[in-house]
VONULUM-855693 format. One record per residue: residue number from 1; residue in three letters; x, y, z of N, C-alpha, C in turn. Coordinates in steps of 0.1 Angstrom, whole numbers. Layout:
REM residues N
+------+-------+--------+---------+-------+---------+----------+-------+--------+---------+-------+
! roro ! nukol ! n_east ! n_north !  n_up ! ca_east ! ca_north ! ca_up ! c_east ! c_north !  c_up !
+------+-------+--------+---------+-------+---------+----------+-------+--------+---------+-------+
!  NUM !   ala !      X !       Y !     Z !       X !        Y !     Z !      X !       Y !     Z !
...
+------+-------+--------+---------+-------+---------+----------+-------+--------+---------+-------+
***
This chain:
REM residues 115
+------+-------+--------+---------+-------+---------+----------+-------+--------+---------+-------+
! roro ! nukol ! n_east ! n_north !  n_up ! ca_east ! ca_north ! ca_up ! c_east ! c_north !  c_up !
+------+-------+--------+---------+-------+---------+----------+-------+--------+---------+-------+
!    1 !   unk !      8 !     -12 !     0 !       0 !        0 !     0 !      9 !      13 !     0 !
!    2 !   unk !     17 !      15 !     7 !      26 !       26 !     5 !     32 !      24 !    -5 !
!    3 !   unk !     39 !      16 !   -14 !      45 !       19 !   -28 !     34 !      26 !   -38 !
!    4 !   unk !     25 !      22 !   -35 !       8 !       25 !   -42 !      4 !      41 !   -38 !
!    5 !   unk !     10 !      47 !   -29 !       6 !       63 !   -19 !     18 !      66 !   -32 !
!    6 !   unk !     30 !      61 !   -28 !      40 !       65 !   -34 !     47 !      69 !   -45 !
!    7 !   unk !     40 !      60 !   -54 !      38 !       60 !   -67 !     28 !      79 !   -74 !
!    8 !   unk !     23 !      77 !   -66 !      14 !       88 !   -67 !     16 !     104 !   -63 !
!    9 !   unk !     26 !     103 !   -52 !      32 !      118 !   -43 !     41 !     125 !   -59 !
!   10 !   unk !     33 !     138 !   -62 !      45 !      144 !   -67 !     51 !     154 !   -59 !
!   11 !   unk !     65 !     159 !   -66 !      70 !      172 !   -59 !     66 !     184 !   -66 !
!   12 !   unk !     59 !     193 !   -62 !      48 !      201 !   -68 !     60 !     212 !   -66 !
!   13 !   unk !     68 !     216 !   -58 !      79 !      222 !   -60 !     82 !     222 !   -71 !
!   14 !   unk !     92 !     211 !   -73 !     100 !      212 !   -90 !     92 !     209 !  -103 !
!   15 !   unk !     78 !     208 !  -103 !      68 !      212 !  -112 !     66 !     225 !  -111 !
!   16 !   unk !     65 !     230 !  -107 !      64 !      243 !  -103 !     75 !     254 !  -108 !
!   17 !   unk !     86 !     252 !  -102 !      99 !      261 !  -108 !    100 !     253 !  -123 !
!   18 !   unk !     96 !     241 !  -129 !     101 !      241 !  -142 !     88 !     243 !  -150 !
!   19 !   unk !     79 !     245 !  -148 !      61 !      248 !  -160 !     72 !     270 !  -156 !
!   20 !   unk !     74 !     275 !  -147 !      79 !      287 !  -149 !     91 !     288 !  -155 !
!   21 !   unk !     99 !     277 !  -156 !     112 !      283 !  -162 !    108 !     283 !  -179 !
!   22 !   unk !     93 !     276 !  -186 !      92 !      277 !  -199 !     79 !     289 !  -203 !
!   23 !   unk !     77 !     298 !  -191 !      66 !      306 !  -191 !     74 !     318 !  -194 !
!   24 !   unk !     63 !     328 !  -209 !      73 !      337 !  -214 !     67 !     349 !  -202 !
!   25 !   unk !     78 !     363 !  -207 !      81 !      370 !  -197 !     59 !     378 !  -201 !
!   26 !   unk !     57 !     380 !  -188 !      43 !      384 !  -187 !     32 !     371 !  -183 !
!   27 !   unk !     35 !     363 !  -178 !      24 !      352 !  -181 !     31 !     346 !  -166 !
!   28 !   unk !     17 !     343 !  -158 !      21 !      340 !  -144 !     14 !     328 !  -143 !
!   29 !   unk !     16 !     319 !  -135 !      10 !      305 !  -133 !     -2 !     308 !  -120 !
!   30 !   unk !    -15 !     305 !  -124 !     -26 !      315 !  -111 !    -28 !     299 !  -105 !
!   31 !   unk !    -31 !     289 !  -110 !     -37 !      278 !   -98 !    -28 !     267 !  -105 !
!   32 !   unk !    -29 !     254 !  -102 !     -20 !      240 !  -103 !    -37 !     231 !  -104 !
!   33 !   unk !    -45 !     224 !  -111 !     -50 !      212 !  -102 !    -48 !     199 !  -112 !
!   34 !   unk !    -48 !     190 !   -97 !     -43 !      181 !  -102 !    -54 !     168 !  -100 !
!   35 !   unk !    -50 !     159 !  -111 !     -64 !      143 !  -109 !    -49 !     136 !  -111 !
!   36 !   unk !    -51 !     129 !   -98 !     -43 !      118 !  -100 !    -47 !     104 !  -108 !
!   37 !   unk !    -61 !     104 !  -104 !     -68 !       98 !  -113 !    -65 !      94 !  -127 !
!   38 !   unk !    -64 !     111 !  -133 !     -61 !      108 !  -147 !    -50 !     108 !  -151 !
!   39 !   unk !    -44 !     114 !  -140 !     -24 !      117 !  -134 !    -27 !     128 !  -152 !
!   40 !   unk !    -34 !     138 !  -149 !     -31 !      148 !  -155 !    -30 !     165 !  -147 !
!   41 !   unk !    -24 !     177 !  -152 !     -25 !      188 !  -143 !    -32 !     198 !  -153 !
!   42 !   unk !    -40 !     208 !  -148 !     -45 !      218 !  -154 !    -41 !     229 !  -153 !
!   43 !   unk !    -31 !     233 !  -162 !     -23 !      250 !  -157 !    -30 !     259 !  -158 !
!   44 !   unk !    -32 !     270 !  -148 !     -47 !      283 !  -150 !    -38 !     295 !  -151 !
!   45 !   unk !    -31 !     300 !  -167 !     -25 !      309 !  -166 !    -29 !     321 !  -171 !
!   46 !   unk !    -24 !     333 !  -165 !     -27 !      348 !  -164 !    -16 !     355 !  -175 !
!   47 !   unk !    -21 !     362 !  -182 !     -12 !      370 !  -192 !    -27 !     382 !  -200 !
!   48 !   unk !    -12 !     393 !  -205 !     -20 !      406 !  -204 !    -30 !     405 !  -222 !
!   49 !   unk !    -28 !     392 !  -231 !     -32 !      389 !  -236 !    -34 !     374 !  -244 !
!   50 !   unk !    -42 !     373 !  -254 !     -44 !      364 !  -258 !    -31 !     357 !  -264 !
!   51 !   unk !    -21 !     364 !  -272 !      -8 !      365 !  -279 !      1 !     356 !  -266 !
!   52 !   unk !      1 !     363 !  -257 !       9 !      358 !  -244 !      4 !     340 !  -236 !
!   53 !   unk !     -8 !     340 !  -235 !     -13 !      329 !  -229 !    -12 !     315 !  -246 !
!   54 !   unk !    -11 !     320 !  -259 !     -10 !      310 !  -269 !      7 !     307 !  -265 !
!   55 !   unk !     11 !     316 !  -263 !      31 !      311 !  -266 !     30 !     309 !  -253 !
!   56 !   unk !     25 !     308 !  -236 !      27 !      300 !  -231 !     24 !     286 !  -234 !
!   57 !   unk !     11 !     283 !  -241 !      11 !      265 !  -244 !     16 !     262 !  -252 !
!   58 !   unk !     22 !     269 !  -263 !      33 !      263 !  -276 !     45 !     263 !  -265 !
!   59 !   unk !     51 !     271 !  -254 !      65 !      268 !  -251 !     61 !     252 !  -243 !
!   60 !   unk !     53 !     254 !  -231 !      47 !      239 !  -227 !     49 !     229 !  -235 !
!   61 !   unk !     37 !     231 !  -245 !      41 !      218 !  -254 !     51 !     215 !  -265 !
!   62 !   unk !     61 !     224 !  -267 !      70 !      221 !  -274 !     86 !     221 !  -264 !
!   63 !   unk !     88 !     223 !  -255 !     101 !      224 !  -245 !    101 !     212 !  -236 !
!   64 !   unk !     97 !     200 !  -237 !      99 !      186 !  -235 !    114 !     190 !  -232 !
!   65 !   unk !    127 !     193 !  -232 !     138 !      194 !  -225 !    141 !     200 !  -219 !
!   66 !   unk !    134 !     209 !  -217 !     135 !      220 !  -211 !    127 !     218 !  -191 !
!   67 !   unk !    114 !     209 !  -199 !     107 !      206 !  -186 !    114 !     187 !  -183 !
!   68 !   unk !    124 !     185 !  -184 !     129 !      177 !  -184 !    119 !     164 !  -187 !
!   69 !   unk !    107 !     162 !  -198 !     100 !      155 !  -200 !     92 !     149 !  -187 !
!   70 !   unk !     85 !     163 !  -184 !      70 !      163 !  -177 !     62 !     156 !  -180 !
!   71 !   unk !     60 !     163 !  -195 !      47 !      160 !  -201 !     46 !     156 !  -215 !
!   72 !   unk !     37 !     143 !  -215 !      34 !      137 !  -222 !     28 !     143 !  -240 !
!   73 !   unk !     21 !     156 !  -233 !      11 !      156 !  -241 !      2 !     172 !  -233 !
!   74 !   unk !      0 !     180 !  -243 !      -3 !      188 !  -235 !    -16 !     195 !  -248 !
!   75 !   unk !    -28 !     203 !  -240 !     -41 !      203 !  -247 !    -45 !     221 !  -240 !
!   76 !   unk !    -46 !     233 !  -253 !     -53 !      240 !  -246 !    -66 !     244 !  -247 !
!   77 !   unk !    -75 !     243 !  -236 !     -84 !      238 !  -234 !    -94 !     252 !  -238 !
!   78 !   unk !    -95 !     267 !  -231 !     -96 !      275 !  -233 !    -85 !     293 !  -230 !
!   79 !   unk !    -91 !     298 !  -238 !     -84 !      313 !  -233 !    -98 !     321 !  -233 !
!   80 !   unk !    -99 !     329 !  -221 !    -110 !      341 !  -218 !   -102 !     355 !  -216 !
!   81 !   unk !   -106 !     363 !  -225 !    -102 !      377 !  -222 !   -113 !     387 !  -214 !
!   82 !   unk !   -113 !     394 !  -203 !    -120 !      405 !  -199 !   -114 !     413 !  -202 !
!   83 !   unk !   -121 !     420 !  -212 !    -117 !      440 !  -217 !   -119 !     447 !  -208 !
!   84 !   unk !   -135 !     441 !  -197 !    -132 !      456 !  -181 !   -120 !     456 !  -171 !
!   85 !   unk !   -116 !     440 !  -171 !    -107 !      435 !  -160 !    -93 !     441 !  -164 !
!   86 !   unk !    -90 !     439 !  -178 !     -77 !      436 !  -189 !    -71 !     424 !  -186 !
!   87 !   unk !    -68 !     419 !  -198 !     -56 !      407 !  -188 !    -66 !     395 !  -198 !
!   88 !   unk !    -56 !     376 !  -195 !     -66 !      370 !  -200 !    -63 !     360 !  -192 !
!   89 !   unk !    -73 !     346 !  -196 !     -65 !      333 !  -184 !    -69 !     328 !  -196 !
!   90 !   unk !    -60 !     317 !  -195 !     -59 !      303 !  -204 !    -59 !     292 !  -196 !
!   91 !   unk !    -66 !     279 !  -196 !     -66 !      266 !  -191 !    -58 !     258 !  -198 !
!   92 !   unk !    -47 !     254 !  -194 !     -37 !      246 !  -206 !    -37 !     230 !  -192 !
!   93 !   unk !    -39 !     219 !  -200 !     -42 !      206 !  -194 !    -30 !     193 !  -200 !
!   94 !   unk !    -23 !     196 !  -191 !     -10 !      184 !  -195 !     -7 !     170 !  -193 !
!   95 !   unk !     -8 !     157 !  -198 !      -4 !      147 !  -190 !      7 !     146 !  -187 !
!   96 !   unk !      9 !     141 !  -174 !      23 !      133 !  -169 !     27 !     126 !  -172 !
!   97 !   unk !     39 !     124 !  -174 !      49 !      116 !  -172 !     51 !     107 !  -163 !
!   98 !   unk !     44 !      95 !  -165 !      48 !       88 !  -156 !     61 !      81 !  -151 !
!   99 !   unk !     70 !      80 !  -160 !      79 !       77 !  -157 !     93 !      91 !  -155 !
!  100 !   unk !     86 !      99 !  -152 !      91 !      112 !  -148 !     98 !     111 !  -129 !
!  101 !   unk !    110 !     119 !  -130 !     113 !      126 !  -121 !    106 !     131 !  -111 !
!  102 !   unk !     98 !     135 !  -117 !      87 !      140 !  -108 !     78 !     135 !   -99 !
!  103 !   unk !     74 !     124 !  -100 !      68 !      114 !   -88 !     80 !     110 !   -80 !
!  104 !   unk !     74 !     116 !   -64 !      82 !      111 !   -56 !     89 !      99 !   -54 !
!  105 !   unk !     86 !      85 !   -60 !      93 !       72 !   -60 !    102 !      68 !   -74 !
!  106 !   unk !     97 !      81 !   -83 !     108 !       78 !   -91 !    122 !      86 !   -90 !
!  107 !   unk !    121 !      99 !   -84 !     133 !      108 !   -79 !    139 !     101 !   -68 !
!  108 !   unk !    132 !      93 !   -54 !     144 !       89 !   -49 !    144 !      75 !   -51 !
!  109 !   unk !    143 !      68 !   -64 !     150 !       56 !   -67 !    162 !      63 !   -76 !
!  110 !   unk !    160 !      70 !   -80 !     170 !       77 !   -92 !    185 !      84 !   -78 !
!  111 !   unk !    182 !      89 !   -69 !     189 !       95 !   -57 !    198 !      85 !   -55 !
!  112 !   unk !    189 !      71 !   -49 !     196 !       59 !   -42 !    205 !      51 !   -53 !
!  113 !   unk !    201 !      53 !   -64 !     208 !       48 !   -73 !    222 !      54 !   -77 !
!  114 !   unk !    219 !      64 !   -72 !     233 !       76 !   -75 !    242 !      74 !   -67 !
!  115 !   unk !    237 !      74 !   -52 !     247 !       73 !   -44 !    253 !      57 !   -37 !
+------+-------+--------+---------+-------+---------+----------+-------+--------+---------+-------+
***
């Protein structure tokens, strides 16, 4: 049962600094959610337009080295602009990598193995 919890823990940390290190400059990451279920994440990103929130999901889905192969496969879902608010949000929805770094039982088998 714990290899089964385990399997499942990601480090939302280093998901986090690396979905930002491929976000261009103006475009902020607003929420994370996650289905483990589908072991997919929904990015809810904020940019001052529509132009900004598209070249955030083209860098996503095309920088697989960059996000050290996160993600499998990435889908955007919508972009909403408010003209009274300004600004726009995009829903961009990625699958994981399951054999990613990223799940806690695959970074420290990768750890133990090193040392």
């Amino acid at each position: 049962i714990a290899v089964k919890l385990l399997e499942n823990q990601l480090l939302f940390s280093k998901i986090i600094r690396t979905i930002g290190s491929v976000l261009p400059p103006g475009v902020t990451l607003g929420t994370l959610d996650y289905s483990a279920e589908d072991e997919v994440l929904t990015l809810n990103v904020n940019g001052a337009d529509q132009r900004l929130i598209t070249t955030a999901f083209e860098n996503i889905s095309s920088s697989q080295e960059k996000t050290d192969n996160l993600f499998t496969k990435a889908d955007l879902l919508k972009i909403d602009c408010n003209s009274l608010e300004g600004g726009c949000t995009g829903s961009i929805v990625v699958l994981l990598n399951k054999n990613s770094e990223f799940y806690l039982i695959n970074n420290a088998l990768k750890e133990k193995g090193q040392n």
